[in-house]
LUMDREN-716313 format. One record per residue (C-alpha): x, y, z; residue in one letter. Coordinates in Angstrom, 2 decimals. Example, Ala and Ser with C-alpha at 12.3 -4.5 7.8 and 13.67 -1.06 7.14 Angstrom:
2
<<12.30 -4.50 7.80> a>
<<13.67 -1.06 7.14> s>
// end
This chain:
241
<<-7.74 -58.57 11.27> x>
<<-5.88 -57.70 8.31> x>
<<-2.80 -55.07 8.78> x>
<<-3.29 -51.93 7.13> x>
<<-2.18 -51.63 3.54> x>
<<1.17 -49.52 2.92> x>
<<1.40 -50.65 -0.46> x>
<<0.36 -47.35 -1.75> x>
<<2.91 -44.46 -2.51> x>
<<2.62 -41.64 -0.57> x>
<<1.83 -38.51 -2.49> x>
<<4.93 -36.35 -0.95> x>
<<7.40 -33.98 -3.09> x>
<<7.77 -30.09 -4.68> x>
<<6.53 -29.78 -7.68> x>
<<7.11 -26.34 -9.98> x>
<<4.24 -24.72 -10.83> x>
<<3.38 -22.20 -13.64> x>
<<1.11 -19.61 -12.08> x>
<<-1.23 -18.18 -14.76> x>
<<-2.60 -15.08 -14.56> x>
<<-5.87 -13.74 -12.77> x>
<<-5.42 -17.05 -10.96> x>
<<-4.42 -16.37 -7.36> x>
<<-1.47 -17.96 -5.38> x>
<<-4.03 -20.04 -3.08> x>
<<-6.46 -20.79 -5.64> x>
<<-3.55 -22.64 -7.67> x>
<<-2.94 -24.61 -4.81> x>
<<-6.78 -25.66 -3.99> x>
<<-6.49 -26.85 -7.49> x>
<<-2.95 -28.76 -6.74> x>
<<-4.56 -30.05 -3.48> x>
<<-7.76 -31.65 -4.99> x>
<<-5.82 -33.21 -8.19> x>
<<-3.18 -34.51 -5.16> x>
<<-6.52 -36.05 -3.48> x>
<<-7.15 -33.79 -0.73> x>
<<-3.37 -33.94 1.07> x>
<<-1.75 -31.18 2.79> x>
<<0.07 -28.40 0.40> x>
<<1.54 -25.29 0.65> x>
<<3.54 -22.98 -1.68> x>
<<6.96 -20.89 -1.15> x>
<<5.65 -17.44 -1.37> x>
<<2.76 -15.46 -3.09> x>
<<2.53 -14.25 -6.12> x>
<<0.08 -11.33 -7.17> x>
<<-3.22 -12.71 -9.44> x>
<<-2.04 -10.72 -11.84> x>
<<1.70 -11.86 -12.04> x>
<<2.64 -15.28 -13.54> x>
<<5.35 -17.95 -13.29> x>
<<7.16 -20.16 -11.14> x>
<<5.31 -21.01 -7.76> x>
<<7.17 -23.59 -5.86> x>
<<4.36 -26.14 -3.98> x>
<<4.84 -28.63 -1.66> x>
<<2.87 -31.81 -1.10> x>
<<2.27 -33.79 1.75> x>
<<5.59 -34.02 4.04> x>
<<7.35 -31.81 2.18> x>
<<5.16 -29.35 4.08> x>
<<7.59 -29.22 6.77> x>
<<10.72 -28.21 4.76> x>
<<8.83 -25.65 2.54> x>
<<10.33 -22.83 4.44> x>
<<14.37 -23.92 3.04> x>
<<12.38 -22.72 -0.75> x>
<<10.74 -19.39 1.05> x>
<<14.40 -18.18 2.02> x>
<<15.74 -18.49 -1.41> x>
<<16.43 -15.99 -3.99> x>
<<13.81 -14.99 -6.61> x>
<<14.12 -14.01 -10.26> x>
<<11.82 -11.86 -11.89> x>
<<11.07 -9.96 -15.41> x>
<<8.58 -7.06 -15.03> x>
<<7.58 -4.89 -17.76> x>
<<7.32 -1.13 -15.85> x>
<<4.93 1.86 -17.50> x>
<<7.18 5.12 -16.36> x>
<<3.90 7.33 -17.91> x>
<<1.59 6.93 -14.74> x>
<<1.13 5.84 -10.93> x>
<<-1.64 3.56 -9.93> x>
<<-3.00 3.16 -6.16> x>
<<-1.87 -0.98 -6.98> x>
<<1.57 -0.58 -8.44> x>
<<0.50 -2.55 -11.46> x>
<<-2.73 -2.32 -13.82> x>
<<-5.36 -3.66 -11.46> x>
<<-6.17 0.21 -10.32> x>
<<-6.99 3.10 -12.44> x>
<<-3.89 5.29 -13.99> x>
<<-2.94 8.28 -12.68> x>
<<-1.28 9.62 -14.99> x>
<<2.09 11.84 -14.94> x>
<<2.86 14.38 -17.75> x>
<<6.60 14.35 -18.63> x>
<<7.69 16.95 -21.15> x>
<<11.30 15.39 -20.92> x>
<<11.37 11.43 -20.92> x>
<<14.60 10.33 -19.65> x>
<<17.05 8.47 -21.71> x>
<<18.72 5.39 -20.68> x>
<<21.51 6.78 -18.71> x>
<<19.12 8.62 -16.30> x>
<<17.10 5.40 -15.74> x>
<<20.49 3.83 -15.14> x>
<<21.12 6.36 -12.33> x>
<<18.15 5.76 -10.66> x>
<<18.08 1.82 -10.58> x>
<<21.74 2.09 -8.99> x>
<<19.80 3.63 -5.77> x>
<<17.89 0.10 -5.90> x>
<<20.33 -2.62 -6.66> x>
<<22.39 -4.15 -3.09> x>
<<20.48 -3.80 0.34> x>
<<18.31 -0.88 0.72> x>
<<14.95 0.41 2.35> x>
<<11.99 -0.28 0.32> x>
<<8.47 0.75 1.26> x>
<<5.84 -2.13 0.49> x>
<<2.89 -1.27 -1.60> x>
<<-0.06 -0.37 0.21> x>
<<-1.65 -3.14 -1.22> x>
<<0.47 -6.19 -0.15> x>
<<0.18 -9.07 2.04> x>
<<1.94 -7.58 4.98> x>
<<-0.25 -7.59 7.87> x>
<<-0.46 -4.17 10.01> x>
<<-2.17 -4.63 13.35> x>
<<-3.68 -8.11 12.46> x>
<<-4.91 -7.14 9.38> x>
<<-3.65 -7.60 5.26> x>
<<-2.44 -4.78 4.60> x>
<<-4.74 -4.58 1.14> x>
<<-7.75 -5.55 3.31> x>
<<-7.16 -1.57 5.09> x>
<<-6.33 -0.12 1.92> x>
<<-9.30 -1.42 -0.14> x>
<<-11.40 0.36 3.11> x>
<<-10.22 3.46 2.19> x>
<<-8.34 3.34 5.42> x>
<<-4.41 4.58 5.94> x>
<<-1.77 1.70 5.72> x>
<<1.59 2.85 7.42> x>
<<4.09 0.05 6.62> x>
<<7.43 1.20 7.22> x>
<<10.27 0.82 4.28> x>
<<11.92 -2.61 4.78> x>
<<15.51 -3.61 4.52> x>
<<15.88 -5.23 1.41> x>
<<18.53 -6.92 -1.30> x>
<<18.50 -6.94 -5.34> x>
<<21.62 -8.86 -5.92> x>
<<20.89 -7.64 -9.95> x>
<<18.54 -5.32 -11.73> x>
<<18.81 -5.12 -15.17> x>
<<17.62 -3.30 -18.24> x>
<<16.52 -5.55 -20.73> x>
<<14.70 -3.13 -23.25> x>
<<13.52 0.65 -23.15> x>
<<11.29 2.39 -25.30> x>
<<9.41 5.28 -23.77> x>
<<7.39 4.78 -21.75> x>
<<7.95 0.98 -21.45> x>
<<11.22 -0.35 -19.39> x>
<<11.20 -4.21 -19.18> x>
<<13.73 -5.47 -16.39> x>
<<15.24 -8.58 -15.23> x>
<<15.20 -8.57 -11.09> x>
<<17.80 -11.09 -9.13> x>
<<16.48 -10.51 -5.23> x>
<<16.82 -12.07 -2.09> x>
<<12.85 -12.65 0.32> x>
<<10.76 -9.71 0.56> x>
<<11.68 -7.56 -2.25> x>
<<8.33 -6.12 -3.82> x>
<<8.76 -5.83 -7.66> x>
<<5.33 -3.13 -7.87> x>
<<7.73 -1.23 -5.14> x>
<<10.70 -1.01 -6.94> x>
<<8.58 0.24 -10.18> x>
<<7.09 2.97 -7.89> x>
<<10.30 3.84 -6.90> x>
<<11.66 4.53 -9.97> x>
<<8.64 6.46 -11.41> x>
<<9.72 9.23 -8.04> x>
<<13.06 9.02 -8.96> x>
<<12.83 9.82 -12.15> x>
<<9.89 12.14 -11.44> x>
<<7.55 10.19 -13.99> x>
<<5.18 7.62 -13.26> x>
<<6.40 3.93 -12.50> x>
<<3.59 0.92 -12.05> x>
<<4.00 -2.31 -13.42> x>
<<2.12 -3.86 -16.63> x>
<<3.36 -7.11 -15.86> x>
<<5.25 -9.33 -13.37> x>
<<7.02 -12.66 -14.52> x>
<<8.67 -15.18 -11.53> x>
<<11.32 -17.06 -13.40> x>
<<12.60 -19.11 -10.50> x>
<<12.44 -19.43 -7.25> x>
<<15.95 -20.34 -6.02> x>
<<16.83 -23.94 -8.39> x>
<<13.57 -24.15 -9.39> x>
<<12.63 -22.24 -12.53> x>
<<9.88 -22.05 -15.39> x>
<<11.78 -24.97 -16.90> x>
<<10.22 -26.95 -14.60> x>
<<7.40 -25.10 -14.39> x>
<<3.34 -27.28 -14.79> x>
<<0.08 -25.21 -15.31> x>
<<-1.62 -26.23 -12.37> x>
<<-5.22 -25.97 -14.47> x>
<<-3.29 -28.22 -16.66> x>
<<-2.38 -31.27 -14.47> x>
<<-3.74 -34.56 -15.16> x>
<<-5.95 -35.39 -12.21> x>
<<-5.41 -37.88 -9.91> x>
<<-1.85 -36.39 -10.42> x>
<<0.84 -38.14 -11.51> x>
<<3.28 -38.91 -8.87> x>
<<6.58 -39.07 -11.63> x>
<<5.58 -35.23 -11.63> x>
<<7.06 -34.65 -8.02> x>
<<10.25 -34.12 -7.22> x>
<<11.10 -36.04 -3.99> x>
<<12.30 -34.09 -0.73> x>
<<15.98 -35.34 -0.66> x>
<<16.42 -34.49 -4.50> x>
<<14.75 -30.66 -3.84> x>
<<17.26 -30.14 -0.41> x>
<<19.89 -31.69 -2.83> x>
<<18.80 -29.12 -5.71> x>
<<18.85 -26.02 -2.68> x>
<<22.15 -27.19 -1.42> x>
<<23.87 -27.31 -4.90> x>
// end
């Protein structure tokens, strides 16, 4: 009886994908998986439907040293609407919105991000991920029921202003695991005492890997490529560098 044939590559590696939106994290990944022909895959950490960019996947063994990309730092640009809340923290809910006779200049908004740069508390949004009692903590919000997450210990290594014009702020975010971006932009809105949700949320890398890198997943030639992964000892050579 003929051996069995090892001939064939294995489909293993990371590859860098560009996360459109409306297109949830998992629903990327089914698409990844299928185009990969059915192998395991993960990715490195969510991203919102309605924020885009860099989603790092693994395929195959790299599976197992997915969690080295999770504990990397993030980048982010989010574009922040100071003129109203929303029960989301972004533009999937209905506005609430805040009158403000005074909008603040650029040197009050200044102020009030230098509360959230370094480590600090920061309460997830009610509707996050997190799970409370065995349960997503959006799955008990979208019931109407309370969701008490306590404020988290968290680090923005750099928070920048990248352009203001009432009320739009666009940022550029530097931040270690577990920052929420929709938090910070709630944050700011009670800060300031205006509103604060975002309009949009932009991953620009995840650790080395960044939107240079970066392949629509919709996109992909199917069976994928294998030239398109980037092998296991190059990625733990990229997150050691």
């Amino acid at each position: 009886m003929a051996g069995a044939d090892n001939s064939k590559p294995k489909t293993s590696g990371f590859i860098v994908l560009d996360k459109p939106e409306g297109l949830s994290s998992m629903t990327a990944i089914a698409i990844l998986r299928r185009k990969a022909g059915g192998v395991k895959t993960g990715h490195a950490g969510t991203l919102d439907p309605l924020a885009t960019g860099v989603l790092v996947a693994a395929v195959g063994r790299a599976t197992k040293s997915i969690s080295r990309v999770m504990d990397t730092t993030k980048r982010y640009r989010t574009r922040i609407d100071l003129g109203a809340f929303t029960e989301t923290d972004d533009r999937e809910a209905d506005r609430v919105e805040v009158a403000t006779d005074d909008p603040p200049d650029l040197d009050r908004i200044e102020g009030a991000l230098e509360g959230m740069r370094g480590t600090h508390l920061q309460p997830p949004p009610a509707y996050s991920a997190m799970k409370v009692g065995g349960r997503r903590a959006y799955q008990l919000a979208r019931q109407g029921r309370p969701v008490p997450v306590a404020p988290r210990q968290v680090t923005a290594h750099s928070v920048e202003v990248l352009e203001y014009r009432w009320p739009e702020l666009e940022l550029e975010l530097h931040v270690d695991k577990g920052f929420y971006v929709r938090s910070l932009a709630r944050m700011l809105g009670e800060a300031l005492g205006t509103g604060g949700h975002c309009l949009a949320i932009r991953r620009t890398a995840v650790g080395p890997f960044d939107l240079s890198m970066a392949h629509d997943p919709e996109a992909l030639e199917d069976p994928l490529p294998l030239g398109l992964l980037i092998g296991v000892d190059d990625a733990l050579v990229l997150l050691d560098g």
